[in-house]
N, C-alpha and C positions, 0 to 999 in steps of 0.2 A: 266346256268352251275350249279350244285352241290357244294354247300357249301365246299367242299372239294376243289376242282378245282374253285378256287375264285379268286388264286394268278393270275398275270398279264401273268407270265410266261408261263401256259399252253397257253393261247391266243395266245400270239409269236409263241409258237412251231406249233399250230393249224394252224395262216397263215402261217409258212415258209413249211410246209407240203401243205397247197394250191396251192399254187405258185409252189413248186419244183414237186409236186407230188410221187417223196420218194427221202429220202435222209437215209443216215444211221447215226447210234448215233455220230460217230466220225463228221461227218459232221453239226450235229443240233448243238453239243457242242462247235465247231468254230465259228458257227453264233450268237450266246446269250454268248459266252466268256466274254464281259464286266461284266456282271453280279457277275464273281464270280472272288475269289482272285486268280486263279491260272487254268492253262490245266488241271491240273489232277483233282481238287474242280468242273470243268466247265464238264470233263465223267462223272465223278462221280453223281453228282447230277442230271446233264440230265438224265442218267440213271433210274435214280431213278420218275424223272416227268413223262419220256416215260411210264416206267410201271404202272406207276398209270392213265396216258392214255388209255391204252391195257385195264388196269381192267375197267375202266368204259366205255368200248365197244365203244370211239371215237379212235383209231389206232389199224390198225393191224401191226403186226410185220413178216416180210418173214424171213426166215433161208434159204440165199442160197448162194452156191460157187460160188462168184463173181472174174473173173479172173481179175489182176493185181488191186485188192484193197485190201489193209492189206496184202499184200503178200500171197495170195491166200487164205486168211483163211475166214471163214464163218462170215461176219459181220453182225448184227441185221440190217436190216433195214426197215424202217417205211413208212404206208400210209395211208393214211384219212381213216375211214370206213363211209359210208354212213352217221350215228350217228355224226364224227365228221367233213365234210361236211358241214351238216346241220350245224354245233357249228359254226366251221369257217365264214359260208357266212349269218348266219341266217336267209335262207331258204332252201325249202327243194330243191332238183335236184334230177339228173337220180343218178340211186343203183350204188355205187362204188363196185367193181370187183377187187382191184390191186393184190390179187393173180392168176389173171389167165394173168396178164401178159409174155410177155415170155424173156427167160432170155439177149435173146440180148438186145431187145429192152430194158430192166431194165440196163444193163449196158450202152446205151446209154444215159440214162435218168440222173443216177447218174456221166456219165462222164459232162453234162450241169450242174449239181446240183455242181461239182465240179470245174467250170469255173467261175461260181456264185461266190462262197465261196472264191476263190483265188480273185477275181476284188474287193470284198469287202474286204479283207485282205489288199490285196494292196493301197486300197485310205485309209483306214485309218492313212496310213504312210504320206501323202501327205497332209500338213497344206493347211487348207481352199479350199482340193479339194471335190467334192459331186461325189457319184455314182447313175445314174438313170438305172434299169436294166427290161427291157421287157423281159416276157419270152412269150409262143407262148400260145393262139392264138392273144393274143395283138401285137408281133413282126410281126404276117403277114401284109402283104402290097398288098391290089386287084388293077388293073390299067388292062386298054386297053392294046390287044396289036394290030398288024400292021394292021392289019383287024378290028379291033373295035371290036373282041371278049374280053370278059371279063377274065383276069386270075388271079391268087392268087402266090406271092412270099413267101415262108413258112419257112424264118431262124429260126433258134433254139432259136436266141436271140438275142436285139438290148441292146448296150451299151450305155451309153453317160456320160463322165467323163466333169466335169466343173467345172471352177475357175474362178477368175475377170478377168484371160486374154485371157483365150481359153474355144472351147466348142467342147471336143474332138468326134465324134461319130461311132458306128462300128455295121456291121451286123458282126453277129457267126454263122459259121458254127462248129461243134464241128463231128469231122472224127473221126472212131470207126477203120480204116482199115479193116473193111468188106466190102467195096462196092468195086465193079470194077471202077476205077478210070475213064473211060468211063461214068458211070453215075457223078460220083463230075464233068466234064467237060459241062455234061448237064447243072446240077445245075448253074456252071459259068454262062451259056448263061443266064439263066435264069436273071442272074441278069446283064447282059450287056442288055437284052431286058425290064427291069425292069429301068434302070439308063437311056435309050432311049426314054423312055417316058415322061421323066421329073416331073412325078409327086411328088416325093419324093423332088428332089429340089426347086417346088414351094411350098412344103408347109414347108419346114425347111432349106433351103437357099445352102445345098450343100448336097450333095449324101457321105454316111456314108463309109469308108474304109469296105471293106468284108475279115474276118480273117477267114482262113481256121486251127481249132486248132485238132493237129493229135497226137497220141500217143506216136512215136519214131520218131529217126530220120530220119530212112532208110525210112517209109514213108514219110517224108517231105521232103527227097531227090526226091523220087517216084514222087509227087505229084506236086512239081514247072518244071520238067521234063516235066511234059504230059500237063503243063500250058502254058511255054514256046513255046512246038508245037503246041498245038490248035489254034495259032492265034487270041488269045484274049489280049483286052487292059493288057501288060505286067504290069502296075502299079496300077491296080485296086483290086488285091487281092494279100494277105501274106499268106503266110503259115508260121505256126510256131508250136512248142511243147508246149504243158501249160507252161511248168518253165518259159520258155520266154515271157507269157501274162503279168506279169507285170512290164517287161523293157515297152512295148509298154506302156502299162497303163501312164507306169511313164516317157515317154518320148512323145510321141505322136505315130502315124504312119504315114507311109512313107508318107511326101509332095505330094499330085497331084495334077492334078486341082480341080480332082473331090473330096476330100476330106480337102482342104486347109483351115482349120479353125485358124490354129494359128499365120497363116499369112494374107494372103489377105482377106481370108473371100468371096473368088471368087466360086459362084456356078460356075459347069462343065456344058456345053451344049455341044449337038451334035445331 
């Protein structure tokens, strides 16, 4: 890195741009908030790192109308450029492209980037609690299924919140309300054929609660509706709205068998 870019901080922002792969300024300046005396010390200044990022050709910066963030206004947001890439992981990889991303798939990304940022908010409130946060492709999970064909579970992100009394764990699904809820019912199975294999329980002792987190409410009405009817194990998956990830956080999720860590500590079989 350039004598200029020496401070610790560009490093920070270089991995949480690795990891998220864009997030916008308001959201970098939640995640390195300890650093400064205040929210507005913490835009400010990020502000000010990003673009000295931008000038030395490791981020690029997109200008696009991201619906339902900032209230529809056009927020800066940020992605590795190949140059910073290479900075972050120190070597080199395939050519970053994140402007030719397209624009759903970019508000999907920044709505994970924003699931992120809320579970890390949240444990900080919580004495002596730790946040462990996979994002994909490390959250995938390959396993046989009922034929010995090999296949790949792909959540958007695994959780795992722990103290000296529990060890809370959650796959994320993070709903955009564009899919036909016909496919989120696939996905389900996916992961009732994924918890049938038992692999996930042998190697971490119980099968993780699966959060379906949806926008509003009408879909989260929509979406436990078409859960209810499909006949799948009713206690295996939640749906909820972000504002409510961190009652879960901070209370646990619903008791199952398959997810009972703060009680018995009983892996599910079946």
């Amino acid at each position: 890195m350039t004598a200029s870019l020496d401070h610790p901080i560009y490093q920070e922002l270089l991995a949480h741009l690795l990891e998220l792969r864009f997030a916008t300024t308001e959201q970098l300046a939640r995640l390195t908030r300890e650093h400064y005396g205040s929210s507005r010390s913490a835009r400010r200044q990020t502000m000010r790192h990003l673009s000295k990022l931008e000038q030395h050709g490791q981020l690029l910066r997109l200008e696009r109308r991201i619906g339902g963030w900032q209230h529809g206004s056009t927020p800066s947001i940020w992605a590795l450029t190949t140059t910073g890439h290479r900075q972050a992981t120190g070597h080199s990889g395939t050519r970053q492209r994140p402007n030719l991303i397209s624009t759903t798939f970019l508000e999907h990304l920044l709505a994970i980037a924003e699931t992120r940022i809320i579970a890390n908010e949240t444990i900080q409130q919580i004495p002596g609690a730790e946040l462990r946060v996979e994002t994909e492709p490390a959250c995938w999970r390959n396993y046989l299924g009922p034929h010995g064909e090999r296949l790949t579970l792909r959540p958007d992100l695994l959780m795992s919140v722990t103290t000296t009394e529990y060890l809370d764990r959650y796959f994320i699904e993070v709903d955009r309300a564009t899919e036909n809820p016909a496919r989120v019912i696939a996905k389900c199975r996916q992961y009732v054929r994924y918890r049938r294999s038992g692999a996930e329980q042998r190697s971490s002792g119980a099968f993780p609660a699966v959060l379906w987190i949806v926008p509003t409410a009408k879909r989260r009405t929509q979406l436990r509706a078409h859960l209810e009817a499909a006949e799948l194990p009713q206690d295996m998956f939640t749906v909820l709205t972000l504002d409510e990830l961190p009652e879960i956080i901070r209370d646990g999720p619903p008791l199952t068998k398959q997810n009972n860590t703060r009680k018995e500590n009983t892996p599910y079989e079946t």
